[in-house]
C-alpha positions in Angstrom: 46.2 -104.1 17.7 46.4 -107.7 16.0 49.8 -108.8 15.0 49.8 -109.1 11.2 53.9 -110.8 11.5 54.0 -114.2 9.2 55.3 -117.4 10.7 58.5 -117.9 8.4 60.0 -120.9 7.5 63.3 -119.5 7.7 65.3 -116.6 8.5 66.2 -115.8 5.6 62.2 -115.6 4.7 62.2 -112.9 7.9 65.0 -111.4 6.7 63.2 -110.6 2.9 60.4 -109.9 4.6 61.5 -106.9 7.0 63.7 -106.0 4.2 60.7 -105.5 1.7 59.2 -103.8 4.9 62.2 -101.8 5.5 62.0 -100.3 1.8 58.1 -99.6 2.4 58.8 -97.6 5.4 61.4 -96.0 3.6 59.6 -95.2 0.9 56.8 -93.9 2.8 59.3 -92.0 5.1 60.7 -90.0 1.7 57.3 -89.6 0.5 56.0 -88.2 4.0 59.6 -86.4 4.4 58.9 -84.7 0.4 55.7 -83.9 1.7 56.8 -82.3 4.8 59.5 -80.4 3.0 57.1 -79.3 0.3 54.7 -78.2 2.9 57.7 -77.1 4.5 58.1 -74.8 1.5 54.8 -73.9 0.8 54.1 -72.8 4.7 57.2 -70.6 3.9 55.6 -69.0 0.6 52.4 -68.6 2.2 54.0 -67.4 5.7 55.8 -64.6 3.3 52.7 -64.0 1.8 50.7 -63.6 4.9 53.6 -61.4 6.0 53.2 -59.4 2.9 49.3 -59.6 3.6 49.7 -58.6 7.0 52.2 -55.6 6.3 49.7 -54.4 3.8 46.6 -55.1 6.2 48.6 -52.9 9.3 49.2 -50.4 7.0 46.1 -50.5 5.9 44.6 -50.8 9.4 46.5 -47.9 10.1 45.3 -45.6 6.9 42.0 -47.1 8.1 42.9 -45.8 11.6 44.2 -42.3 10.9 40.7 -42.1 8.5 38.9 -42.7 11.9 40.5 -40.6 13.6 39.9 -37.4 11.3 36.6 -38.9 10.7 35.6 -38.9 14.3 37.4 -35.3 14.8 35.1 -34.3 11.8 32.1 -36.2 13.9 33.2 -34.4 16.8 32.9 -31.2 14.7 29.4 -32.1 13.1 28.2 -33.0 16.1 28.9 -29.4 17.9 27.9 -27.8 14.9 24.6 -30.3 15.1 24.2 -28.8 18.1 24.8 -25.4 17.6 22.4 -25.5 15.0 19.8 -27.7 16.6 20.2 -25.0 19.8 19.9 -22.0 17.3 17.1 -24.0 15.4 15.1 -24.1 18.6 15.6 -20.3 19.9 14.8 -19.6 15.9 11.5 -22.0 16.3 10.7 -20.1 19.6 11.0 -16.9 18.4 9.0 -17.9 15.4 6.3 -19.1 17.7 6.3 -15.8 19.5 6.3 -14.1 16.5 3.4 -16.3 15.0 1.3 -15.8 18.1 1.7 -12.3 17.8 1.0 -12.0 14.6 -2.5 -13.9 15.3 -3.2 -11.4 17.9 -2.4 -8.5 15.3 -4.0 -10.4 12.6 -7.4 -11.1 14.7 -7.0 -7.1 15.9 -6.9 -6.4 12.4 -9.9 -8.6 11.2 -12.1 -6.5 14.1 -10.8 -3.6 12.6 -11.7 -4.4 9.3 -15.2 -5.6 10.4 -15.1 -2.3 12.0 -14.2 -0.5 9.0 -16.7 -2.6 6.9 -19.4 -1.4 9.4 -18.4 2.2 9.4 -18.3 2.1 5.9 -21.2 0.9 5.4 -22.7 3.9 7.6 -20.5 6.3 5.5 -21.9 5.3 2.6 -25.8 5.7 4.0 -24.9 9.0 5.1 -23.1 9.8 1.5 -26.6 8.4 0.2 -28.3 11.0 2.7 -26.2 13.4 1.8 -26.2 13.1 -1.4 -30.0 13.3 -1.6 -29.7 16.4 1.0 -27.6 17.9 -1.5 -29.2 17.2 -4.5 -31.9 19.3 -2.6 -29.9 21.6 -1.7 -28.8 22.2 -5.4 -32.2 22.7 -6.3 -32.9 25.4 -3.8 -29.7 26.7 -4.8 -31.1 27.2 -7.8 -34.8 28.0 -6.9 -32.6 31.3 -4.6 -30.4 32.1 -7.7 -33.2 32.7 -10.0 -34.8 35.0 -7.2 -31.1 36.4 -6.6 -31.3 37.9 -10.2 -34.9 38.8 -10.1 -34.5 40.5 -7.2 -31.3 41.6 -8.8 -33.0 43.3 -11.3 -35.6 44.9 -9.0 -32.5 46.1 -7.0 -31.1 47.6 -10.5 -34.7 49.1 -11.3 -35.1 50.2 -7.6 -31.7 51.9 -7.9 -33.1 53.8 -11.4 -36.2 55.0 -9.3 -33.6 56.6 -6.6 -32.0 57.8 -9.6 -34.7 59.3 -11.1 -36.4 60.9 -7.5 -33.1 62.3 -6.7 -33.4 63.8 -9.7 -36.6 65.4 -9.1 -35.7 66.3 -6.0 -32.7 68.3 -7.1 -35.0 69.6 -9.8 -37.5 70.3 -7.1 -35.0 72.5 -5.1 -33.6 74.4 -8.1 -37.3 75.2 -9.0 -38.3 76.0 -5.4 -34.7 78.0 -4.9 -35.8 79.6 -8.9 -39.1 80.8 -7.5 -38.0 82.1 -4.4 -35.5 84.4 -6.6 -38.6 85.2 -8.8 -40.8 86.3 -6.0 -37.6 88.0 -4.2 -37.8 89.8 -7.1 -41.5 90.3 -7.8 -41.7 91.7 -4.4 -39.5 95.0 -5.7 -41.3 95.6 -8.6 -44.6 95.0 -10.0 -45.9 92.2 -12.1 -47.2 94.5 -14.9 -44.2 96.4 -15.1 -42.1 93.2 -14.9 -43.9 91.8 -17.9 -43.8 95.1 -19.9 -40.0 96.0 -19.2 -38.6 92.6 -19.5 -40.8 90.9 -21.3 -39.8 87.6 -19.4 -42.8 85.5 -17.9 -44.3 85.6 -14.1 -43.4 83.2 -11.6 -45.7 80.6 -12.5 -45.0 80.7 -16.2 -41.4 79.8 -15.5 -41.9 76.8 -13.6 -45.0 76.0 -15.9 -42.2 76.3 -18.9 -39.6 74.0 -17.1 -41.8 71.7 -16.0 -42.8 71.3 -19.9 -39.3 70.2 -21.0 -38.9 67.6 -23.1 -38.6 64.7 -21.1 -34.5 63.8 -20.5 -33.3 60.1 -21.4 -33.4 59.4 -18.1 -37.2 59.9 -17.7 -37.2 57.8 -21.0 -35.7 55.2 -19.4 -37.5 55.0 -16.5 -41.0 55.0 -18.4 -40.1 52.1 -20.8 -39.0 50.4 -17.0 -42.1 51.5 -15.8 -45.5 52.2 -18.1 -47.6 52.6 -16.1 -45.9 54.7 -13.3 -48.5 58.2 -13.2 -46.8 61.1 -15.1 -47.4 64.5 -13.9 -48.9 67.1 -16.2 -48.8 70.6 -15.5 -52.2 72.8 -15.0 -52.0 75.7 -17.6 
């Protein structure tokens, strides 16, 4: 470092010149030492506020702290519930797969059996066709043997009037036959001529020649508007 130091004159001249150099020091020592004390000063006002900043950042820091502490508890409880959940979530997706797979076995049993059912319907309703058709035919010979149930109905009815009517004849047949065998019990006892003058009644043959002329009974009335052109038996005279 150069020396900057004047030559003086005279000591007096040194002696001004430290002086003035003296005061300048001074000077700048109070300026540096008012510095230093306002610096002093403000360190202090910004050491209490950093204080005051640092107080409010521990507490803070703490709240902040406590905050992660329940927050990681309530992470620590998500995250067993997470995997609960994701552990149900996968037995649940299992058993849905299961279940899916059966259900596509059911479903492609069921699909046979419709096809199945399709097919058999299909033959139902050919045979429903068929029989249909068969019974369509059947009706009509159902009908066809009705008609010849009443006709033969109504030959039964007028075959049942003939019985009538030949039972009839045959009873009349016996009482006539049972009649004449009285007559001739009694003609045997006595004779005709005397029969016929005494009584006055006709012979044997006369009597059944007079029933056998009776009017004809509704019966035989009956019959011949069933029957015109059955024979009718006449009497000889």
């Amino acid at each position: 470092m150069e020396d900057d130091t004047p030559v003086f004159s005279s000591l007096g001249e040194e002696v001004n010149y430290w002086k003035e150099k003296a005061a300048e020091y001074k000077e700048g020592q109070d300026n540096v030492q008012s510095q230093f004390d306002e610096f002093v000063e403000d360190s202090k006002e910004l050491e209490a506020e950093l204080e005051s900043q640092l107080e409010q950042a521990e507490k803070k820091i703490s709240d902040l702290s406590k905050i992660k502490q329940s927050f990681e508890l309530e992470n620590d409880k998500l995250k067993d519930r997470l995997l609960a959940t994701t552990n149900e979530f996968s037995f649940t997706v299992s058993s849905l797969q299961d279940e899916v797979s059966e259900y596509s076995g059911k479903i492609s049993d069921l699909q046979k059996y419709v096809r199945e059912l399709e097919h058999n319907n299909d033959n139902l309703e050919r045979g429903n066709r068929a029989m249909m058709c068969s019974l369509e035919d059947f009706e009509k010979k159902l009908n066809e043997a009705i008609e010849k149930n009443a006709l033969l109905e109504n030959e039964v009815e007028d075959k049942a009037g003939l019985q009538d009517m030949v039972q009839r004849l045959k009873d009349e047949s016996r009482d006539l036959h049972t009649e004449l065998s009285t007559i001739r019990r009694k003609s045997f006892n006595k004779k005709p001529s005397d029969l016929d003058l005494q009584s006055g009644s006709p012979g044997p043959e006369s009597a059944l020649t007079h029933h056998l002329r009776k009017p004809p009974s509704r019966m035989d009335s009956s019959m011949e508007s069933q029957y015109p052109h059955q024979p009718k038996y006449q009497p000889s005279t």
